[in-house]
ZADO-1210 file (C-alpha; in nm, 4 decimals, padded with zeros to 6 digits):
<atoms>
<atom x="00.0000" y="00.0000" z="00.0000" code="UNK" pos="1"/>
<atom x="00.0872" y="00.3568" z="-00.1321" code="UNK" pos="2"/>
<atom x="00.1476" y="00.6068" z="00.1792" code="UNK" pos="3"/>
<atom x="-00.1172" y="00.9298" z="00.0498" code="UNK" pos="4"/>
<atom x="00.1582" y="01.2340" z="-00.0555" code="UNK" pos="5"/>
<atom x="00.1005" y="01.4997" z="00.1956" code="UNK" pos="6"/>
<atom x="00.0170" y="01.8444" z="00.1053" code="UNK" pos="7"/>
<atom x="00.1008" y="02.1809" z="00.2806" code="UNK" pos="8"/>
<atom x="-00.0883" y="02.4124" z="00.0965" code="UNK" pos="9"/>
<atom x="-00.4074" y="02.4449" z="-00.0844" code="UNK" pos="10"/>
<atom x="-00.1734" y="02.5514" z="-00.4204" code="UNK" pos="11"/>
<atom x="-00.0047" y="02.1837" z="-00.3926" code="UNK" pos="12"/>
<atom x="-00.3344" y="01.9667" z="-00.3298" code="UNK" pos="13"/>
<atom x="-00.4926" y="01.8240" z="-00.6565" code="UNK" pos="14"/>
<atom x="-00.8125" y="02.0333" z="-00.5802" code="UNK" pos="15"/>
<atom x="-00.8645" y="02.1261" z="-01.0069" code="UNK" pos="16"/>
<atom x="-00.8050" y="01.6954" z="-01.0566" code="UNK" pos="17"/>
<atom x="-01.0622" y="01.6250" z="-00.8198" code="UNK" pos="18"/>
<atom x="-01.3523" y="01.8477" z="-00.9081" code="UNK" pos="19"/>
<atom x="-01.2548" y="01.6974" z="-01.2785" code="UNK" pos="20"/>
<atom x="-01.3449" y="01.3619" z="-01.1769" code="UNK" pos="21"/>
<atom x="-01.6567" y="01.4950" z="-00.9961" code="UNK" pos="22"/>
<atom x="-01.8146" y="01.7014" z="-01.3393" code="UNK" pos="23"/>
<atom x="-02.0558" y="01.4595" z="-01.3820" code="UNK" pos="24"/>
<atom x="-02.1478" y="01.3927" z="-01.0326" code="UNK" pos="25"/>
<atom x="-02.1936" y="01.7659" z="-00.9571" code="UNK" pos="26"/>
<atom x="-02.3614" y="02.0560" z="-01.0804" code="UNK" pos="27"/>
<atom x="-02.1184" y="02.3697" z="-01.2022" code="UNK" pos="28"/>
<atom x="-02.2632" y="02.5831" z="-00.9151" code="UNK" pos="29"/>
<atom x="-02.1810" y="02.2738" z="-00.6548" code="UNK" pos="30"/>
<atom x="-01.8858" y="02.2139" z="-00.7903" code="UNK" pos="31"/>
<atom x="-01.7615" y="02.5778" z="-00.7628" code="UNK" pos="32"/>
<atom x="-01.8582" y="02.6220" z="-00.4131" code="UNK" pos="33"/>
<atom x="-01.7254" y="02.3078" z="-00.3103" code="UNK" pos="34"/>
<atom x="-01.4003" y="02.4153" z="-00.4741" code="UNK" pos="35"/>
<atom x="-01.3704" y="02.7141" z="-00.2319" code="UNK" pos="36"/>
<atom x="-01.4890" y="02.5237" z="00.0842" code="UNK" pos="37"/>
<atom x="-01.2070" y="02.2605" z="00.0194" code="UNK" pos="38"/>
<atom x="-00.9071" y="02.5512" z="-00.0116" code="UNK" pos="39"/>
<atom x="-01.0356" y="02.6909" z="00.3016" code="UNK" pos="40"/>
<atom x="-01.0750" y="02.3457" z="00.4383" code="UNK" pos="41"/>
<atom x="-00.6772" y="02.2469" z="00.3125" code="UNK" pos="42"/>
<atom x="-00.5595" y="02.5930" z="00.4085" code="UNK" pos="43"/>
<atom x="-00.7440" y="02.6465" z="00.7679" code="UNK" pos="44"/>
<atom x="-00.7184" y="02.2888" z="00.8982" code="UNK" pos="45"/>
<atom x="-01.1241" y="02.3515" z="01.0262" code="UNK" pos="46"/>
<atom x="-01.4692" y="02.3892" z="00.8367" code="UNK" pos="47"/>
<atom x="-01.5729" y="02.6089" z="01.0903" code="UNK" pos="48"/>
<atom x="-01.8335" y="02.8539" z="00.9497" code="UNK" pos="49"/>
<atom x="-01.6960" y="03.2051" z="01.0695" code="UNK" pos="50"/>
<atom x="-01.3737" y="03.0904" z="00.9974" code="UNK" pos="51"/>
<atom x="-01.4050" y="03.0074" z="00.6422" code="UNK" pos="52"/>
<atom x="-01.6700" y="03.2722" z="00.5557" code="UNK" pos="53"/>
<atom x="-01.3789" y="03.5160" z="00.6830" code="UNK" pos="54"/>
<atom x="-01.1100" y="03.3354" z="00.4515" code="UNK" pos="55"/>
<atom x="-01.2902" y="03.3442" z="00.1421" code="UNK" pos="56"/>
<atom x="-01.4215" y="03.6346" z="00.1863" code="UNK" pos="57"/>
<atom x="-01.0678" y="03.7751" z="00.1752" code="UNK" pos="58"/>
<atom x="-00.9122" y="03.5397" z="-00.0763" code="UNK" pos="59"/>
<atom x="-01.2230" y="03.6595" z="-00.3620" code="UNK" pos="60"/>
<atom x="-01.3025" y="03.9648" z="-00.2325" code="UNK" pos="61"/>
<atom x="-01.6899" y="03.9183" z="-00.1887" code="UNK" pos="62"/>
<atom x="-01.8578" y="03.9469" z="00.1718" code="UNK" pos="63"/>
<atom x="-01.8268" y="03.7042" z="00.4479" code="UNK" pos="64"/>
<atom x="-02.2259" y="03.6838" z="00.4706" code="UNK" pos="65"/>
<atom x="-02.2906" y="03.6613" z="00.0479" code="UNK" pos="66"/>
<atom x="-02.0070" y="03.3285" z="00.1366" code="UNK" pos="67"/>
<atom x="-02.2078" y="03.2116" z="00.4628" code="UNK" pos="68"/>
<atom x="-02.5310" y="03.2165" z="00.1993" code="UNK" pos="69"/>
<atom x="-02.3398" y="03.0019" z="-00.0482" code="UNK" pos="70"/>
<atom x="-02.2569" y="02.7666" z="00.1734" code="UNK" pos="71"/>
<atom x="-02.5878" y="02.7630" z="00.3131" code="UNK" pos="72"/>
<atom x="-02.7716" y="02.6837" z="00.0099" code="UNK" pos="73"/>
<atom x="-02.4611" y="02.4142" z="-00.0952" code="UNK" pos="74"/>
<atom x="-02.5819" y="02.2308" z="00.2203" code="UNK" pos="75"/>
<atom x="-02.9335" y="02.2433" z="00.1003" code="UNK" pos="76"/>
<atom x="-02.8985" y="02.1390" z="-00.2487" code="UNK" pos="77"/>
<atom x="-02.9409" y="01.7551" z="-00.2533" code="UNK" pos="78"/>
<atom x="-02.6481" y="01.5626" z="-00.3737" code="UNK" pos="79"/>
<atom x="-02.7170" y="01.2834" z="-00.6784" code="UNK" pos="80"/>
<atom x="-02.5795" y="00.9974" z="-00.4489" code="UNK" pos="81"/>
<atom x="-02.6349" y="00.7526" z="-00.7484" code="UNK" pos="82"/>
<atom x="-02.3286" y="00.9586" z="-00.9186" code="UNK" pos="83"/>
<atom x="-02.1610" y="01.0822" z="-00.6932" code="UNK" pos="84"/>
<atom x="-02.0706" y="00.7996" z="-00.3622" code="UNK" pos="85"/>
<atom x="-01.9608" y="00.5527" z="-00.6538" code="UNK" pos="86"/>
<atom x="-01.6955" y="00.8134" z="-00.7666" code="UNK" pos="87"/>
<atom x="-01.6194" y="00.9255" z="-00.4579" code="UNK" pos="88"/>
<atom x="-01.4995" y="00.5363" z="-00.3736" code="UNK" pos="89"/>
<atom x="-01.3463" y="00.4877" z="-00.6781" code="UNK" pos="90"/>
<atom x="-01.1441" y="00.8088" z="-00.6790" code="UNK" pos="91"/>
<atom x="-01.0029" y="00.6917" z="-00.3056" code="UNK" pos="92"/>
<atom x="-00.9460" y="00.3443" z="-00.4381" code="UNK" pos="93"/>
<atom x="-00.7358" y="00.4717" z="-00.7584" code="UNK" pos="94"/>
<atom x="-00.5752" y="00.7594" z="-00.5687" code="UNK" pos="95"/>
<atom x="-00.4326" y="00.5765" z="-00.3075" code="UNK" pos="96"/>
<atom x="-00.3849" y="00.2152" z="-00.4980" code="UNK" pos="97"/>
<atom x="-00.5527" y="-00.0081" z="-00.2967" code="UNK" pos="98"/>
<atom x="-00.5350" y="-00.3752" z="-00.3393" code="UNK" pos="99"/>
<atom x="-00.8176" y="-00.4557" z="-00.1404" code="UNK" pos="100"/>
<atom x="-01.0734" y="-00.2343" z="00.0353" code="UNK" pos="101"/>
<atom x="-01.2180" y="-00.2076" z="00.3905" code="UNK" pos="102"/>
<atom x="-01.5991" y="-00.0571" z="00.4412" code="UNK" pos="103"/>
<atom x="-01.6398" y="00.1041" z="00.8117" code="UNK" pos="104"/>
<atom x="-02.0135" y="00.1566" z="00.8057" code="UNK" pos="105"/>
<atom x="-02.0703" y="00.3558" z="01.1416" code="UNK" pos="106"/>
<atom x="-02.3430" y="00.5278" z="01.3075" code="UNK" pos="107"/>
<atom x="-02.2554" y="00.9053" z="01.4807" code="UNK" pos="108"/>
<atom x="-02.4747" y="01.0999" z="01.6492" code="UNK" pos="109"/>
<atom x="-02.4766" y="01.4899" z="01.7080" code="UNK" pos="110"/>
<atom x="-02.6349" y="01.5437" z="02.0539" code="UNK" pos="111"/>
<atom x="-03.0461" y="01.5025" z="01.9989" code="UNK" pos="112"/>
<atom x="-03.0437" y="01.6401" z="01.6482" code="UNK" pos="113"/>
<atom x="-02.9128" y="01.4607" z="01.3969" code="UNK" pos="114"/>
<atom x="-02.7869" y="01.0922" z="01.3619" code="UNK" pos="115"/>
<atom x="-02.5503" y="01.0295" z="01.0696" code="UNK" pos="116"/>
<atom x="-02.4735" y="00.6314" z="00.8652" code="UNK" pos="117"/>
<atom x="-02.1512" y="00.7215" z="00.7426" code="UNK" pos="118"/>
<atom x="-01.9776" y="00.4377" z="00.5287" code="UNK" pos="119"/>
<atom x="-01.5760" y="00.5339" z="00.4507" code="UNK" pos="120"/>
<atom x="-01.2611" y="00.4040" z="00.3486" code="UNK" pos="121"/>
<atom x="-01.0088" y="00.2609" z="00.6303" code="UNK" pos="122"/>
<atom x="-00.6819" y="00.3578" z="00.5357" code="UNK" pos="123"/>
<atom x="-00.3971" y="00.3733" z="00.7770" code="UNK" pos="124"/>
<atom x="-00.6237" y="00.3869" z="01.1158" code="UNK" pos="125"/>
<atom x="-00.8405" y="00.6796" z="00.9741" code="UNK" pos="126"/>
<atom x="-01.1905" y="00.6470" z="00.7788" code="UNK" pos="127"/>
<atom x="-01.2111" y="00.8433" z="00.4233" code="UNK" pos="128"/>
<atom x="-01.6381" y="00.8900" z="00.4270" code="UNK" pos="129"/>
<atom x="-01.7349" y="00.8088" z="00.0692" code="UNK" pos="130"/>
<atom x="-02.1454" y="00.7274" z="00.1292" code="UNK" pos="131"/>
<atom x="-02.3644" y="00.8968" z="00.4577" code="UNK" pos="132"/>
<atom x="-02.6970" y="00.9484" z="00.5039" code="UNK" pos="133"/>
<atom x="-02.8339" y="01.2140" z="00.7520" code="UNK" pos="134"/>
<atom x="-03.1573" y="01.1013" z="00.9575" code="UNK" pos="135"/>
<atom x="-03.3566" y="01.3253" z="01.2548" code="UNK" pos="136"/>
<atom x="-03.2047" y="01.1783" z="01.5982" code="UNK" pos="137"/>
<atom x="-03.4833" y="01.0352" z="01.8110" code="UNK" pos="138"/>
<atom x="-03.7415" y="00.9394" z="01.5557" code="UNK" pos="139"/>
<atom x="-03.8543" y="00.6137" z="01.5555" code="UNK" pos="140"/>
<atom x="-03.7546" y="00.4271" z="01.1639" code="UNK" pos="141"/>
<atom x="-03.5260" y="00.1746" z="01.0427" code="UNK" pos="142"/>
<atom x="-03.1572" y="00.1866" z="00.9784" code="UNK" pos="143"/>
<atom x="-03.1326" y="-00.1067" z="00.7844" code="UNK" pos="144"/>
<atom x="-03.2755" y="-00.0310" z="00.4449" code="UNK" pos="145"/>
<atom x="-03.0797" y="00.2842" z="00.4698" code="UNK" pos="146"/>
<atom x="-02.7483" y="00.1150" z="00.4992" code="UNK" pos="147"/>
<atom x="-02.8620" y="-00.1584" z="00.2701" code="UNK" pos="148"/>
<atom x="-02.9711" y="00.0959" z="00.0344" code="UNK" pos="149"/>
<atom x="-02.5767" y="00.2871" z="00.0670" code="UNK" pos="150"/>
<atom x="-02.4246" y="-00.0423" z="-00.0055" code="UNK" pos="151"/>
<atom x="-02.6400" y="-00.1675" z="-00.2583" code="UNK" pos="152"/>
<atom x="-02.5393" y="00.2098" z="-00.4524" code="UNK" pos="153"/>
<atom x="-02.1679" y="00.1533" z="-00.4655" code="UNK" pos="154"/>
<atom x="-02.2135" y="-00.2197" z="-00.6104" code="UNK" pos="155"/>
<atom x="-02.0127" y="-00.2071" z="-00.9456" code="UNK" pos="156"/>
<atom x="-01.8125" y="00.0871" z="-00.8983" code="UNK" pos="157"/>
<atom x="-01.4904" y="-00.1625" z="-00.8374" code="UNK" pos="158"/>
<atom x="-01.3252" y="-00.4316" z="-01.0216" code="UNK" pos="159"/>
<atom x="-01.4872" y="-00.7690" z="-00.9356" code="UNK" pos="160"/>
<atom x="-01.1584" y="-00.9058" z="-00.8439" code="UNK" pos="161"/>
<atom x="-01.0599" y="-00.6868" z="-00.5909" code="UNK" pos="162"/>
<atom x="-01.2345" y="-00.8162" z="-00.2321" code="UNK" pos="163"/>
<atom x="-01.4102" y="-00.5499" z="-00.0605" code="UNK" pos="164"/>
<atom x="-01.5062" y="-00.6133" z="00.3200" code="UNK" pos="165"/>
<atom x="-01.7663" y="-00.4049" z="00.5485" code="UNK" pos="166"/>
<atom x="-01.7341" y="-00.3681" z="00.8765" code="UNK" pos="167"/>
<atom x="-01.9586" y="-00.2700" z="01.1804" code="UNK" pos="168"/>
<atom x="-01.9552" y="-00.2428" z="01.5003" code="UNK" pos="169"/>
<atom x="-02.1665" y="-00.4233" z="01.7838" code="UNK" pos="170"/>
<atom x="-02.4592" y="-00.1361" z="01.8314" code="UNK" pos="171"/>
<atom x="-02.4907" y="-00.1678" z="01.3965" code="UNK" pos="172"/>
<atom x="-02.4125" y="-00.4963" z="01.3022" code="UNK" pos="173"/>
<atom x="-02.6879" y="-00.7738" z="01.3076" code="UNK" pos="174"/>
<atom x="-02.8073" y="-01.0842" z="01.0991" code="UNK" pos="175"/>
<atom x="-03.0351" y="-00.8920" z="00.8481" code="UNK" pos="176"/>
<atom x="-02.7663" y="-00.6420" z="00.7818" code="UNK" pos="177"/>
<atom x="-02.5140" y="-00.9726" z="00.7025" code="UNK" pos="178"/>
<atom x="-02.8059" y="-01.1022" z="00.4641" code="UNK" pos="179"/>
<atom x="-02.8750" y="-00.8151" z="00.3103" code="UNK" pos="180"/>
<atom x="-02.4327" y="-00.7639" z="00.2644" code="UNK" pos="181"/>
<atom x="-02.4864" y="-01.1128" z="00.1128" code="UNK" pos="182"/>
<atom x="-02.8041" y="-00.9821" z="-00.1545" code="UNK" pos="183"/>
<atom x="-02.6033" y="-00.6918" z="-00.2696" code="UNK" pos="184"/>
<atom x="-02.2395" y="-00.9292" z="-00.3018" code="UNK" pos="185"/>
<atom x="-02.4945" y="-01.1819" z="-00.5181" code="UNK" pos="186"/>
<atom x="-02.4618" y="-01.2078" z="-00.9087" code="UNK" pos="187"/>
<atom x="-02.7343" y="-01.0668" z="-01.0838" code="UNK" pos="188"/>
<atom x="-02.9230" y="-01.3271" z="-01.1774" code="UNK" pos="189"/>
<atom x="-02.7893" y="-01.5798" z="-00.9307" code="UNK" pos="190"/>
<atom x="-02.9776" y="-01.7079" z="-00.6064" code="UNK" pos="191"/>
<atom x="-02.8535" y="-01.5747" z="-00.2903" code="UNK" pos="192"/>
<atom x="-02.7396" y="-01.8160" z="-00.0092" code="UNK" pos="193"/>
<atom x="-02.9869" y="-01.9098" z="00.2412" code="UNK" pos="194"/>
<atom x="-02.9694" y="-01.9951" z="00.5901" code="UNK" pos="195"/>
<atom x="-02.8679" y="-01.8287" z="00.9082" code="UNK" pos="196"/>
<atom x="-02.5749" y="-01.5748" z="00.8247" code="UNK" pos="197"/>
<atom x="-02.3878" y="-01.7518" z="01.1237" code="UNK" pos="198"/>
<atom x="-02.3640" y="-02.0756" z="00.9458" code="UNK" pos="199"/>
<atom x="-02.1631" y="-01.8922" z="00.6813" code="UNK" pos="200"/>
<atom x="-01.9318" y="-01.6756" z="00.8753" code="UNK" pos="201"/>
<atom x="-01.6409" y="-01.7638" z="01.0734" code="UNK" pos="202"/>
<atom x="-01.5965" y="-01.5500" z="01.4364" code="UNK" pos="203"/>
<atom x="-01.2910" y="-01.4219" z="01.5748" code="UNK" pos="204"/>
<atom x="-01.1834" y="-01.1757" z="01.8518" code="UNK" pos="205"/>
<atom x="-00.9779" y="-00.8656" z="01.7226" code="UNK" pos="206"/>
<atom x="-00.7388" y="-00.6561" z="01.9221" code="UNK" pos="207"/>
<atom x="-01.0093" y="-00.4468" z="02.0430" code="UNK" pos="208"/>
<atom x="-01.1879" y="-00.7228" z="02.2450" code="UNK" pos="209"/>
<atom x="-01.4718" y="-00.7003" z="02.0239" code="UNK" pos="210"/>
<atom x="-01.5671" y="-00.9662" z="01.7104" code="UNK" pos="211"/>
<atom x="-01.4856" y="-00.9399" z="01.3382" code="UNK" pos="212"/>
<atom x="-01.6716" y="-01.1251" z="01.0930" code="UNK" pos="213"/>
<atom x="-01.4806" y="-01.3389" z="00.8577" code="UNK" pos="214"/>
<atom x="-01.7175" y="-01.4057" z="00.5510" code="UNK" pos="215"/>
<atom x="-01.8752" y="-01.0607" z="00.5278" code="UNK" pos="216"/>
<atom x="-01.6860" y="-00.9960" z="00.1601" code="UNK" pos="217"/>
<atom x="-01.8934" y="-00.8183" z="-00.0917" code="UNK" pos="218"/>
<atom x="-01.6900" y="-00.9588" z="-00.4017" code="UNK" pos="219"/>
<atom x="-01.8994" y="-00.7087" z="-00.6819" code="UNK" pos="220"/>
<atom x="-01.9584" y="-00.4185" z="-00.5331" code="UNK" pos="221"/>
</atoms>
């Protein structure tokens, strides 16, 4: 595995490369404003709002609270996750050459508001997101068919050789998310294995004290 090059100022990161691979997951106008955010974000360290409002603001001349209204409406524009998590995984995947992939899928919740799936990337003990989905905290509803649905978009976007493994934690995982791991990793066309997922998958205790699953490989994402 590749180390990532670092980069020590917005100038040297591939910012122009990356919003090139994103044209046809983006809209001009997102991809502009993301653009900005990401120079700030390279260049301040932070994506904290008064912060980067203040930065651009100086860097292009226009008003701090014209920037905070950009940003504001960038948030609310909805994102074509069809397009855009499937390039997003196979930009980290080229990027960084990865032979093989790991999938954290993780649930994080901010305070009483908001609860947030995230699925990323491991690489080198930190998690690249590439998929999320944002959900109201404390409201009753399923997280299952979201995650299965997150999964189920990024099937195809890698080589069918390369082995691609998800894994949860203890408060996420559970049997019908190892099915439905199972559906999505299935052929088209072919049946899917039956039977309890713990007939197919082989337990073992990781450094952590907790359990990783050995069978959970979705071989066509």
């Amino acid at each position: 595995m590749i180390t990532p090059k670092r980069h020590n100022t917005a100038e040297e990161y591939p910012i122009a490369t990356l919003m090139q691979h994103l044209q046809h997951a983006l809209t001009p106008t997102q991809r502009e404003r993301l653009h900005w955010l990401l120079c700030a974000l390279i260049a301040l360290g932070t994506l904290a709002q008064t912060r980067v409002c203040l930065y651009l603001a100086q860097l292009t001349h226009i008003a701090p609270n014209t920037w905070r209204q950009r940003l504001k409406r960038l948030r609310q524009q909805p994102f074509p996750e069809q397009t855009l998590f499937p390039t997003l995984l196979r930009l980290v995947v080229e990027w960084l050459r990865l032979p093989e992939v790991f999938l954290a899928l993780d649930a994080t919740t901010l305070g009483n508001r908001w609860t947030v799936l995230a699925l990323g990337v491991v690489v080198h003990q930190h998690t690249i997101p590439i998929a999320w989905k944002v959900v109201r905290g404390n409201t009753k509803g399923a997280w299952l068919p979201l995650c299965e649905a997150m999964l189920a978009l990024l099937r195809g976007a890698l080589p069918k050789s390369m082995p691609v493994y998800v894994l949860t934690d203890r408060g996420l995982w559970s049997p019908e998310l190892f099915a439905a791991i199972v559906r999505i990793s299935a052929p088209s066309g072919s049946p899917c294995p039956q039977g309890e997922p713990s007939g197919r998958a082989a337990w073992f205790p990781s450094r952590s004290g907790g359990n990783l699953q050995e069978g959970g490989t979705i071989h066509e994402l």
